[in-house]
C-alpha positions, 0 to 999 in steps of 0.5 A: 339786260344791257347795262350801259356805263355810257362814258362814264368815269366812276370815282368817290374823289373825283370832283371836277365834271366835264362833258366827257367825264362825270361822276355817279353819287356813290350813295344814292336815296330813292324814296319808295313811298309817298303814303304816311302815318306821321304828317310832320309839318316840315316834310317835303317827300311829295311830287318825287315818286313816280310808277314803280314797275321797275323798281326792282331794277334799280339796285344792279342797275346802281351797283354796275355803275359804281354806287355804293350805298343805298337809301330808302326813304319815304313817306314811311318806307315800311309802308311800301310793300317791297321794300324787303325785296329792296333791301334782298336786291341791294345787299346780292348787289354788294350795296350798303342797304340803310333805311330813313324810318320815323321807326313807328311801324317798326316792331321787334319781328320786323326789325329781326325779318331785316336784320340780314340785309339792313347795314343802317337804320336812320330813325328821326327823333328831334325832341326829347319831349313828347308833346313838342314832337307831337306839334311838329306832327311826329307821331301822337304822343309816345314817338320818344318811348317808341324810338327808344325801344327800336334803337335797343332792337336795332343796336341788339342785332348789330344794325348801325343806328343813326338818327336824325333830327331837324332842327325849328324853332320848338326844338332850337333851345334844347340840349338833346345830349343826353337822349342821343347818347341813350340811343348809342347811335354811330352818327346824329345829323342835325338838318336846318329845318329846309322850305321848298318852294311848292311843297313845305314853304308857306306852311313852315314859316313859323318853324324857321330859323337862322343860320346862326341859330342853326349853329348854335343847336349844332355847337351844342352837340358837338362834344358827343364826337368825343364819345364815340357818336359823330355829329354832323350838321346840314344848312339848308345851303349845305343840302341843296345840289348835294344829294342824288334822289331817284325816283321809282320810275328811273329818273335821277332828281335833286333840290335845287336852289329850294326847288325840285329838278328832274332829269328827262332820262331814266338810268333805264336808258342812259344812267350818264344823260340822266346824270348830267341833267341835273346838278349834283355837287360832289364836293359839297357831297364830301364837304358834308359828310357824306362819305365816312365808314359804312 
């Protein structure tokens, strides 16, 4: 298959973008599902899958162009069929493979049947009691214990953990200090609860909180760096532009200004065009977080 780099300049610290020079997201999600067994009210992975006939494609068509990492998301993304073909494919590529799971369906021999080929798990815990994940529609009533017991796996068989967890108002007033550092993850991000116009926005509005609110939750976590656990932190200003997303079908999407832009191009045909058909900020990637050590 012709790869085409276009006239592409690929480099993690390059920030300014010309027409002539642009630069391709060294880590990239591609969400692989839109089925679900948790129905978490804040969610906003729907609209942004599209067919998947070559999604196999997408990891060698990444790597020769310059990304380094890989996520897969969901929906769930142990509900998708080929997702271990995925992570096989990213790793023979040289991609860092990582997996954002609410980690339901994980279990000790699926974790095991990944291990060769997973670099990070990214499991979402947001509370440390039962019943306020269960209002926000994290599972039915033994998230926490479940979580629990995949990070032992996780951390057992050398997979790096991370966790995430968004922050609303059911969960705003808790210290969860003591429960990440139970988990023993490298990373915790903690994301503003985020609406999207058309997807999650009039559902949540009794779920969102300010800036400053926001903040405070974050300033309360920020001694765990000192432990080994770094802690970042994403506004909901902090998250839009600053993500490259891919869907099933070759196009190149992103949150802007709260809404969801496609590119009209696939990476099928001109990774390039695609990219400049939407409005990825590098220096913002940068600014929160994430680049670090995969």
């Amino acid at each position: 298959m012709k790869k085409n780099n276009s006239s592409l300049k690929f480099s993690q610290g390059q920030h300014r973008f010309s027409d002539k020079d642009k630069t391709v997201p060294i880590s990239v999600n591609l969400p692989v599902t839109d089925k679900c067994n948790y129905r978490c009210r804040f969610c906003f992975a729907k609209d942004c899958f599209g067919d998947d006939t070559r999604i196999l494609e997408i990891p060698s068509i990444l790597a020769d162009a310059g990304t380094k990492k890989i996520s897969f998301e969901g929906g769930e993304p142990f509900l998708y069929p080929k997702l271990n073909d995925l992570l096989k494919i990213s790793k023979k590529n040289g991609l860092v493979t990582s997996v954002i799971s609410n980690g339901s369906l994980i279990t000790k021999d699926i974790i095991s049947e990944t291990a060769n080929h997973l670099d990070w798990l990214t499991l979402s815990i947001d509370s440390t009691h039962e019943e306020i994940e269960y209002q926000l529609g994290r599972g039915f009533g033994n998230h926490v214990d479940h979580i629990k017991k995949v990070a032992e796996w996780a951390n057992k068989l050398d997979i790096k953990l991370k966790l995430n967890t968004v922050v609303t108002k059911l969960n705003l007033d808790e210290d969860l200090s003591k429960l990440y550092s139970s988990l023993r993850p490298k990373r915790v991000k903690l994301f503003q609860v985020l609406p999207i116009y058309g997807l999650n926005a009039a559902e949540i509005q009794d779920l969102l909180i300010t800036r400053s609110k926001f903040e405070d939750f974050v300033a309360r976590h920020l001694h765990l760096n000192k432990k080994d656990i770094t802690v970042i932190s994403e506004t909901n200003q902090d998250m839009m532009g600053s993500y490259i997303m891919i869907l099933r079908d070759g196009r190149l999407f992103n949150n802007h200004n709260r809404r969801y832009q496609y590119s009209k191009h696939t990476i099928f045909e001109d990774i390039g065009k695609a990219l400049e058909e939407v409005e990825w900020d590098a220096r913002k990637f940068e600014e929160r977080g994430g680049l670090y050590e995969w």
